[in-house]
Steps between C-alpha positions, in 0.01 A plus 500: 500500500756726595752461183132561249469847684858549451492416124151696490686826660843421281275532151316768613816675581604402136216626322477822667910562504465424083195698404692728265643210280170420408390895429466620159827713345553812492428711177701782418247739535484380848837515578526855382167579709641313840850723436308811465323443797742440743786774306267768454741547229397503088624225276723620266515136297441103577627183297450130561800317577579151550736285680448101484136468536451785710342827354593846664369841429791751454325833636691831437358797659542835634441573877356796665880626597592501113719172499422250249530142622414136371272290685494127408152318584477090474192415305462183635 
């Protein structure tokens, strides 16, 4: 009895600890939105890059003190 409520709490853990790998990706537009949001700054361009099988979004923008800077969001 004891070990089923252990394995019962140990997937639960699981499934709650991996929720994101199982959330859709990110789209660009998305990535540009979430960067705005927490930069206040405005996008000056974005690209897709890739490495292996991962996909990031290359963000270059300009903040509210005037320096431009590159943000790099995971779409996955």
């Amino acid at each position: 009895m004891k070990l089923r409520f252990a394995m019962t709490v140990l997937l639960a853990a699981l499934a709650l600890s991996s929720h994101d790998a199982f959330a859709a990706p990110l789209t660009m537009q998305e990535a540009i939105a979430k960067v705005q949001h927490e930069t206040g700054g405005k996008v000056l361009s974005a690209e897709t890059k890739t490495q292996g099988t991962k996909t990031i979004y290359r963000i270059k923008l300009l903040t509210r003190g005037g320096q431009v800077k590159i943000v790099e969001v995971p779409a996955n």
